[in-house]
C-alpha positions in Angstrom: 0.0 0.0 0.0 1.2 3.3 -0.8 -0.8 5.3 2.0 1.3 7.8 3.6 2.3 6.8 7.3 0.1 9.7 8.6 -2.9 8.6 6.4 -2.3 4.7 6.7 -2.6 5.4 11.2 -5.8 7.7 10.7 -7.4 4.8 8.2 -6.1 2.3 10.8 -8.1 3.9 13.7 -10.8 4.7 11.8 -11.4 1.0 10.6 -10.9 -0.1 14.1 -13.7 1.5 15.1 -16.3 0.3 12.8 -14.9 -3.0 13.2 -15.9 -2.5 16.8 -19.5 -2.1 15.8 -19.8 -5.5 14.4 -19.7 -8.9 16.1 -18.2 -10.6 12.8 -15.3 -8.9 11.3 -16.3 -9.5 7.6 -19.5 -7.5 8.5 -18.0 -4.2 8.2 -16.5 -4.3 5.2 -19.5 -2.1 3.3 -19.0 0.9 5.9 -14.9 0.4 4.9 -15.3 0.8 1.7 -17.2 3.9 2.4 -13.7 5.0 4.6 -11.7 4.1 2.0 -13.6 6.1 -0.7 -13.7 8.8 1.8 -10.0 9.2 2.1 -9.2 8.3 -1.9 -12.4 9.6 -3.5 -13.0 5.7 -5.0 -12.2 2.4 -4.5 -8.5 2.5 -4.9 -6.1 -0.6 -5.0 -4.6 1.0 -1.7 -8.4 0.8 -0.5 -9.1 -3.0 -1.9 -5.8 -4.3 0.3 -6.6 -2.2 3.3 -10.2 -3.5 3.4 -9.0 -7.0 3.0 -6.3 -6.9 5.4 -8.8 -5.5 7.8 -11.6 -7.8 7.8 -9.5 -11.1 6.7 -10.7 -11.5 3.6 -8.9 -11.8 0.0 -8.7 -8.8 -2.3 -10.7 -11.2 -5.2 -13.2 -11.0 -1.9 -13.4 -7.5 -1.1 -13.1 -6.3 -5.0 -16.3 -8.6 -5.5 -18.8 -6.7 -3.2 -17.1 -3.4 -4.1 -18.3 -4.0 -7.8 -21.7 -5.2 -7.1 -22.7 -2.3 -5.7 -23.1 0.8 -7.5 -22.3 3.2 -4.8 -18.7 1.9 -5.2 -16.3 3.4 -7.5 -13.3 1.5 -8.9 -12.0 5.1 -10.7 -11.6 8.4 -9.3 -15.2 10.5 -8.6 -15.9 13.9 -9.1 -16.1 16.1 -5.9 -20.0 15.9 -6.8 -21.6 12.6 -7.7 -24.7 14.2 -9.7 -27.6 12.0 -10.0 -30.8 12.5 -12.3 -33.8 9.7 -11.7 -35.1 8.5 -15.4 -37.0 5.3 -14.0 -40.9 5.7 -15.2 -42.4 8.1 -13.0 -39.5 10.8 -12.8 -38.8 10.0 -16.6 -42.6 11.5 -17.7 -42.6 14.3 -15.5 -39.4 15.4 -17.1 -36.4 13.2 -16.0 -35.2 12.5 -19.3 -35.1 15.9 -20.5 -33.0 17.1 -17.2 -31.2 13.9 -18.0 -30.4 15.0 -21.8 -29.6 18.9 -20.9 -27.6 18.5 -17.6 -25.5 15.5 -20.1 -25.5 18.5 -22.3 -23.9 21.1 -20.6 -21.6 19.0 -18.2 -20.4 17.5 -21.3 -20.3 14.3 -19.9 -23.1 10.8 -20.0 -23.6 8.1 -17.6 -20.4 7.2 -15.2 -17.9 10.0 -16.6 -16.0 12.9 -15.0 -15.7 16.4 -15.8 -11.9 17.1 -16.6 -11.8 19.4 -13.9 -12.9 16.5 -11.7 -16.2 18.7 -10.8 -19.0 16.5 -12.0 -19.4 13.1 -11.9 -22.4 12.6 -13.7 -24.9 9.6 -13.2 -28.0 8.3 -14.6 -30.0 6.8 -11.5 -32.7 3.7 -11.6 -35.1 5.3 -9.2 -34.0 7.5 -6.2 -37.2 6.4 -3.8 -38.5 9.7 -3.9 -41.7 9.7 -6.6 -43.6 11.9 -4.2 -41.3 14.7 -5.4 -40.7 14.0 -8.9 -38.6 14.8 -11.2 -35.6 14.2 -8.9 -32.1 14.9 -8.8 -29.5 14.0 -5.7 -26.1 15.5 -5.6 -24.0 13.3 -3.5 -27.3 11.6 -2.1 -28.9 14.8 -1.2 -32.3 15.2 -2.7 -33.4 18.2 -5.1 -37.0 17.3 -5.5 -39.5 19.2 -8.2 -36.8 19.9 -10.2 -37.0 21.4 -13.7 -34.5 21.7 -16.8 -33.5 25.2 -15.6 -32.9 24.2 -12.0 -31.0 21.4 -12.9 -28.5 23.2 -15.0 -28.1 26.1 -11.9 -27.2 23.6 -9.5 -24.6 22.3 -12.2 -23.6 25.9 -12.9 -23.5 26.4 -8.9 -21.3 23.4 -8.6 -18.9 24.0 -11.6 -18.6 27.5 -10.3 -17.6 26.6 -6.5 -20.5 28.2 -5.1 -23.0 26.4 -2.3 -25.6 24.2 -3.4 -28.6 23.7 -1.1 -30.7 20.2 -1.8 -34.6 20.7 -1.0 -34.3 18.5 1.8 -31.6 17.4 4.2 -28.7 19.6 4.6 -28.0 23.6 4.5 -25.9 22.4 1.9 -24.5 19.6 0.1 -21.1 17.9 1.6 -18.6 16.6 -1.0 -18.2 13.4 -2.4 -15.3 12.3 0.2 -17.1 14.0 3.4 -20.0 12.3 2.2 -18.4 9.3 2.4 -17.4 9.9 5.5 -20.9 9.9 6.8 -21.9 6.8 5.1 -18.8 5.2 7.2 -20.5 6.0 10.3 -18.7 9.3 11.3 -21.1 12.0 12.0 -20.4 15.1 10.6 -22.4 17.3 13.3 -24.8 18.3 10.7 -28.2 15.9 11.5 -29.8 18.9 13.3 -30.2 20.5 9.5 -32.6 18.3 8.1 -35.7 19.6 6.9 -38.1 16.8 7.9 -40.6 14.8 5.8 -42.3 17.4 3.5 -46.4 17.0 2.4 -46.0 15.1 -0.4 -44.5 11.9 1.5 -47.5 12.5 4.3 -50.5 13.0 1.8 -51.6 9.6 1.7 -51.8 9.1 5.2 -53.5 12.2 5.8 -56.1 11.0 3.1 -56.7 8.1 5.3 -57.2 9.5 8.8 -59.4 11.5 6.6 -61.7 8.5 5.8 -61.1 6.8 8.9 -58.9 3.9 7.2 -57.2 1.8 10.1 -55.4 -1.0 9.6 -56.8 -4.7 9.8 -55.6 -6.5 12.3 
């Protein structure tokens, strides 16, 4: 591994603790992937023998789950993984057109990089969020409602180093690697910020305390 010494004793302690969480060793290797992406921006070689060494598994092993799951990366990301929904629901209220003009002007498709390393652009089966569709996320933050126009501001926001603020969640959105962080299991002091479910999500069960629907039991 080529970590520096520095780098190699924060990973170390870092792994040491999520391996604490679990009763089985081999249990935490999905949160150390999330470390290792955290500190290398993907999957690295570096990260593959780390995680294996950690949990006691082979590299063929830990390489595996890491490119089963999407969420993994096996080349560098952009500092903002930018996702646009085109599954059915998003995709007819406008998904593929955000889809085609955020491609557009990022100048990238499905799994590619900006050259500045910005934008790495993604094309998402479903983000669980139809309630608020058409829907973008921006390194798993949600922008719900979202139009061709907004879209492109929040790219334009994002290729021009400025704040972006997702409609729910966050003040703002975190990068890629202190994302990553988070998804490790480190807080980041920031789950005060969240903006709670919004009306869509509650509508249908307002419609039944409405009507008086209670469940059979």
């Amino acid at each position: 591994m080529t970590y520096t010494p520095e780098t190699l004793a924060q990973l170390e302690a870092d792994a040491a603790d999520i391996v604490s969480r679990y009763p089985v060793k081999r249990s935490a290797l999905l949160p150390l992937l999330h470390l290792v992406q955290s500190v290398d921006g993907y999957v690295s070689p570096d990260g593959i023998a780390f995680c294996a060494k950690t949990v006691e598994l082979t590299s063929a092993e830990v390489s595996a789950v890491a490119t089963f799951y999407t969420q993994y990366k096996r080349r560098p990301n952009g500092e903002y993984q930018v996702g646009v929904c085109t599954t059915a629901l998003c995709a007819i209220m406008g998904g593929d057109e955000i889809w085609r003009q955020v491609s557009e002007k990022a100048g990238v498709g499905h799994d590619e990089t900006t050259a500045d390393g910005k934008i790495t652009l993604e094309r998402i089966e479903c983000n669980a969020a139809c309630d608020y569709a058409p829907v973008m996320m921006v390194n798993w933050e949600f922008f719900d409602n979202m139009t061709p126009d907004r879209a492109l501001r929040v790219v334009d926001d994002i290729l021009e180093g400025r704040d972006v603020k997702p409609t729910r969640g966050s003040h703002k959105v975190g990068t890629f690697k202190e994302t990553e962080r988070v998804l490790a299991g480190f807080e980041d002091g920031r789950a005060n910020e969240d903006q709670g479910v919004g009306d869509p999500t509650l509508a249908g069960l307002k419609v039944a305390r409405e009507q008086g629907w209670e469940e059979k039991r």
